[in-house]
C-alpha positions as CSV (number, residue, x, y, z in Angstrom):
1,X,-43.3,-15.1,-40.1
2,X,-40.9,-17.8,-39.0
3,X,-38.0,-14.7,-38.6
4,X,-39.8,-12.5,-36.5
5,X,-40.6,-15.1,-34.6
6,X,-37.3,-16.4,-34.3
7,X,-35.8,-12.9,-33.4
8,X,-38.5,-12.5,-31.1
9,X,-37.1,-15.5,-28.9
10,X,-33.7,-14.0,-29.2
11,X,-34.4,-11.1,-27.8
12,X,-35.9,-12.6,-25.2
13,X,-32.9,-15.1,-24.6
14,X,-30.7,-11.7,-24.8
15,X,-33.0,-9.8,-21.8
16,X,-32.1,-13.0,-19.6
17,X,-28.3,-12.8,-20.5
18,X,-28.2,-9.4,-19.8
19,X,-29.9,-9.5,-16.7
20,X,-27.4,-12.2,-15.7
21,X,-24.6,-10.5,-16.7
22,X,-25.8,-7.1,-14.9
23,X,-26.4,-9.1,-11.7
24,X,-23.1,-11.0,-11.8
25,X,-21.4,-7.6,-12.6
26,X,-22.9,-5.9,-9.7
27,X,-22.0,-9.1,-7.4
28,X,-18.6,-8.6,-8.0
29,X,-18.5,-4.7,-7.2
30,X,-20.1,-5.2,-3.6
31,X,-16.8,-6.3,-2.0
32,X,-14.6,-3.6,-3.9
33,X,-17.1,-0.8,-3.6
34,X,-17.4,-1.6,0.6
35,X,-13.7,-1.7,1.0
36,X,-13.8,2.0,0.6
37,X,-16.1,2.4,3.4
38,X,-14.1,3.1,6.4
39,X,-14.6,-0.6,8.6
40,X,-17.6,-0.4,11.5
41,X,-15.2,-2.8,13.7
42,X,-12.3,-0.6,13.1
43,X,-11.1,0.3,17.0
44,X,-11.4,4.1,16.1
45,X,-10.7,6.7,13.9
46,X,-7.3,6.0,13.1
47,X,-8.1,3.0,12.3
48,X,-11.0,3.8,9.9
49,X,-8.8,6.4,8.1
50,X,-6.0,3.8,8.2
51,X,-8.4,1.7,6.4
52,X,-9.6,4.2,3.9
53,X,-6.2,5.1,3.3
54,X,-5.3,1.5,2.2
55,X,-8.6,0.7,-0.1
56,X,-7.1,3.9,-1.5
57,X,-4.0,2.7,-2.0
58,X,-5.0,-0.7,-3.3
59,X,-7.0,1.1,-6.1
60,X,-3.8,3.5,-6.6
61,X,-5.2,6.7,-5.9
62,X,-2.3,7.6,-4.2
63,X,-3.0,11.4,-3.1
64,X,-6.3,10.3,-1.5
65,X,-4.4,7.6,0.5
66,X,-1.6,9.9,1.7
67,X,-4.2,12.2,3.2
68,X,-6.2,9.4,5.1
69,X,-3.0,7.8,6.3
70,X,-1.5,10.7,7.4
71,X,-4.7,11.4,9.2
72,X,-4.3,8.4,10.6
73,X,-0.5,8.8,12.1
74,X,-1.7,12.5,12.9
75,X,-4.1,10.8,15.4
76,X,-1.8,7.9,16.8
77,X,1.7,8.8,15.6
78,X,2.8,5.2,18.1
79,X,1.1,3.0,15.6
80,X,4.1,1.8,13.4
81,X,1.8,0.5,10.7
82,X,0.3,3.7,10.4
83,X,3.8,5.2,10.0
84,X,5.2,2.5,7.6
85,X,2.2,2.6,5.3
86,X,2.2,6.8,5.4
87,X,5.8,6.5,4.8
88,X,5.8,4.2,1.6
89,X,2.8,6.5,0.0
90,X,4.7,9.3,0.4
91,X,7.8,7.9,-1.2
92,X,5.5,6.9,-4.3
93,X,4.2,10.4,-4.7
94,X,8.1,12.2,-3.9
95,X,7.5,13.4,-0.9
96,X,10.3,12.0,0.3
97,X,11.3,14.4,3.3
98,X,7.5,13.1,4.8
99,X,8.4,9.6,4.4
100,X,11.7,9.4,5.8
101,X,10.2,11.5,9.0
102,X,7.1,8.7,9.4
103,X,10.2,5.5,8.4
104,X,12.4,6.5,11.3
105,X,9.3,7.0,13.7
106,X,7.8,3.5,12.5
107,X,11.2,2.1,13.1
108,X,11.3,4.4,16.7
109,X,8.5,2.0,17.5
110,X,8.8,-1.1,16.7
111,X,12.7,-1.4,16.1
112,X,11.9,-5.0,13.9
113,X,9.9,-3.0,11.2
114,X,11.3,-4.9,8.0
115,X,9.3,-2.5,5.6
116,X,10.6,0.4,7.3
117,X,14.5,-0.4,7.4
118,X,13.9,-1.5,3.7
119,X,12.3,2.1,2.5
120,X,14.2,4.3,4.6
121,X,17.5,2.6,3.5
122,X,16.4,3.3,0.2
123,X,15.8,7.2,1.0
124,X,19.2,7.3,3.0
125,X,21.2,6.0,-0.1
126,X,19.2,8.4,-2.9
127,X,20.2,11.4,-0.6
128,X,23.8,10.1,-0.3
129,X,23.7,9.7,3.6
130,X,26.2,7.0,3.3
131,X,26.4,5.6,7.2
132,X,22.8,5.9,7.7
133,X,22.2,4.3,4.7
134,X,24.5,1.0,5.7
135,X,23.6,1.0,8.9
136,X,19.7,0.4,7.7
137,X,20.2,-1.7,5.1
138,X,22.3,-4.2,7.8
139,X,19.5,-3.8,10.2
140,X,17.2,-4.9,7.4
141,X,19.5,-7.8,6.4
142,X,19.7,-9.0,9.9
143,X,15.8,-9.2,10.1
144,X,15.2,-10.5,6.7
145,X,14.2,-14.2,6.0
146,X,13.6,-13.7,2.3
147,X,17.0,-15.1,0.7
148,X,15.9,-12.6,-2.8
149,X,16.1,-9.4,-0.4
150,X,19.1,-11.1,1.2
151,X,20.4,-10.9,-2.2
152,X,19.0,-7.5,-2.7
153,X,20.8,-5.9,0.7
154,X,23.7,-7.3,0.0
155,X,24.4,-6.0,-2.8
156,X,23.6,-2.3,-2.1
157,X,25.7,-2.6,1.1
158,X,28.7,-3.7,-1.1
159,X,28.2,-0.7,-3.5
160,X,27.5,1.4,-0.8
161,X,31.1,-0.1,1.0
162,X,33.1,0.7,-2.3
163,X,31.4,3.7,-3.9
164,X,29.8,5.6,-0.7
């Protein structure tokens, strides 16, 4: 008698840890499952699919976020973030044509876009466009603070001054 009893109260002890397990579990989702919800203060719908598209990106489902963020520079092609972020997806999923397109308009609009002159520097020396490529990465150099990407630029404008 003294085991059932015993497993009895274990059981019971094990509904309450479950329970507070479940409800810490679900706690936790809230914030991650809302950031895929486009924003109610976004200003519009760029915005929200701006939004969408970087919750998507965060969770690295890359093909959903290129299609909101290109939504998103479809509907307000002036907004550099827009174009920098649609530009950086597309590089990840090879579609690099699209992302050098949305780099040069990011950098088109805001001439001190640091991502932009980083990623499209990048494009410019894979496709061997030597000039374009040196010119970018000395624009980004310029603009950097970061000593490591310093580091970085200079040494792809020196390969790019002997090889390219």
């Amino acid at each position: 008698m003294r085991l059932g009893l015993g497993r009895e109260k274990r059981d019971e002890g094990r509904g309450r840890r479950n329970f507070f397990f479940t409800f810490l579990f679900s706690a936790c989702l809230v914030p991650t499952l809302s950031s895929l919800v486009p924003i109610c203060w976004a200003e519009g719908p760029a915005d929200q699919h701006f939004q969408t598209g970087m919750a998507y990106e965060r969770l690295g489902r890359y093909d959903e976020a290129y299609t909101e963020l290109q939504l998103a520079f479809a509907l307000d092609p002036d907004n550099a973030q827009n174009a920098v972020a649609l530009g950086i997806v597309a590089c990840r999923l090879g579609r690099i044509e699209i992302a050098q397109r949305a780099l040069e308009r990011a950098i088109a609009v805001n001439s001190s876009s640091i991502a932009a002159y980083y990623h499209v520097a990048l494009i410019y020396e894979k496709n061997g466009v030597s000039a374009r490529a040196l010119d970018a990465w000395h624009r980004f150099l310029a603009l950097t603070q970061d000593d490591t990407l310093k580091m970085v630029a200079k040494k792809h404008i020196q390969y790019l001054e002997n090889h390219g």
